[in-house]
C-alpha positions as CSV (number, residue, x, y, z in Angstrom):
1,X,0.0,0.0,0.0
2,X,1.7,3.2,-1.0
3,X,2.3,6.1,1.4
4,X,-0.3,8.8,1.2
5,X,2.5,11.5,0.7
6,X,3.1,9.7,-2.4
7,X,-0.4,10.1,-3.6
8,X,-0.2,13.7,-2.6
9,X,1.3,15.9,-5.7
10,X,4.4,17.2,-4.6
11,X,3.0,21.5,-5.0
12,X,0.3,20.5,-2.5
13,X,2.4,18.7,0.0
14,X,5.0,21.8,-0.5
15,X,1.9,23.8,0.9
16,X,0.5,21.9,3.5
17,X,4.3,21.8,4.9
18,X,4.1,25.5,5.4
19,X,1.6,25.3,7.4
20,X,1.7,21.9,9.5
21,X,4.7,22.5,11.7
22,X,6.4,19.5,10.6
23,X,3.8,17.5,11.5
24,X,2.2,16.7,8.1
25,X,0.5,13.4,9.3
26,X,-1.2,15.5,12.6
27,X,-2.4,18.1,10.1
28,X,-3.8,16.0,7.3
29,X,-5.8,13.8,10.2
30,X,-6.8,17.1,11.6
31,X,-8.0,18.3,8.2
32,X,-10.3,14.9,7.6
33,X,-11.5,15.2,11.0
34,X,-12.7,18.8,10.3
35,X,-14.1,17.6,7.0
36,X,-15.8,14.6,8.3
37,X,-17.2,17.0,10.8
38,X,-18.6,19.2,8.5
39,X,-20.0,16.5,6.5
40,X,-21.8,15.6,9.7
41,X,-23.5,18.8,9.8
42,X,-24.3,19.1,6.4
43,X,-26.1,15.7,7.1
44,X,-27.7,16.6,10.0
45,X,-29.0,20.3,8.8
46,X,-30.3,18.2,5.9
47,X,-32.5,15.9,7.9
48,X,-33.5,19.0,9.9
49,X,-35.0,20.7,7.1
50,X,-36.5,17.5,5.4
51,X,-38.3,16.7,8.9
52,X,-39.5,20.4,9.1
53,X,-40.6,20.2,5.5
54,X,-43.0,17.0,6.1
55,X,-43.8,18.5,9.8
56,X,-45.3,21.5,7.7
57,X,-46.7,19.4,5.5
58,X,-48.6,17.3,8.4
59,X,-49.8,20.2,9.9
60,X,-51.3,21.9,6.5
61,X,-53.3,19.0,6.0
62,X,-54.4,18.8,9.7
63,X,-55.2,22.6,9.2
64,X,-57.4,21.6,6.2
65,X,-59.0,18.7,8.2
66,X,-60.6,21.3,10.5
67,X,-60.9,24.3,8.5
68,X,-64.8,24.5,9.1
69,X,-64.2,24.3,12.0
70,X,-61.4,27.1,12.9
71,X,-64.0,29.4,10.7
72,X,-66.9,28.8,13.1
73,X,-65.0,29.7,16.0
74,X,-63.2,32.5,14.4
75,X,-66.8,34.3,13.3
């Protein structure tokens, strides 16, 4: 199994060497880590939203279900 600097073309490793304090390994971990965290919350916000969506959904046609009788009261 090759090394992952070796998959790594040679510009971008250059790049993440300025900025890893000799530690490339630590700071390409660190980097997944932070990615897989914001994939995470990309997920997460997603299943938010699509809950939300069918919540509002639910309750528009619970709204529609007693429409009559909302007006009654209302008049």
């Amino acid at each position: 199994m090759p090394k992952i600097s070796m998959l790594i073309p040679d510009a971008d490793l250059a790049a993440i060497d300025d900025v890893a304090d000799h530690n490339r390994t630590a700071f390409m971990i660190r980097a997944a880590l932070d990615a897989a965290a914001h994939i995470k919350r990309q997920r997460e916000d997603a299943e938010v939203r699509r809950i939300c969506a069918s919540t509002s959904k639910r309750d528009r046609r619970i709204s529609k279900d007693y429409e009559p009788t909302l007006k009654d009261g209302l008049e």
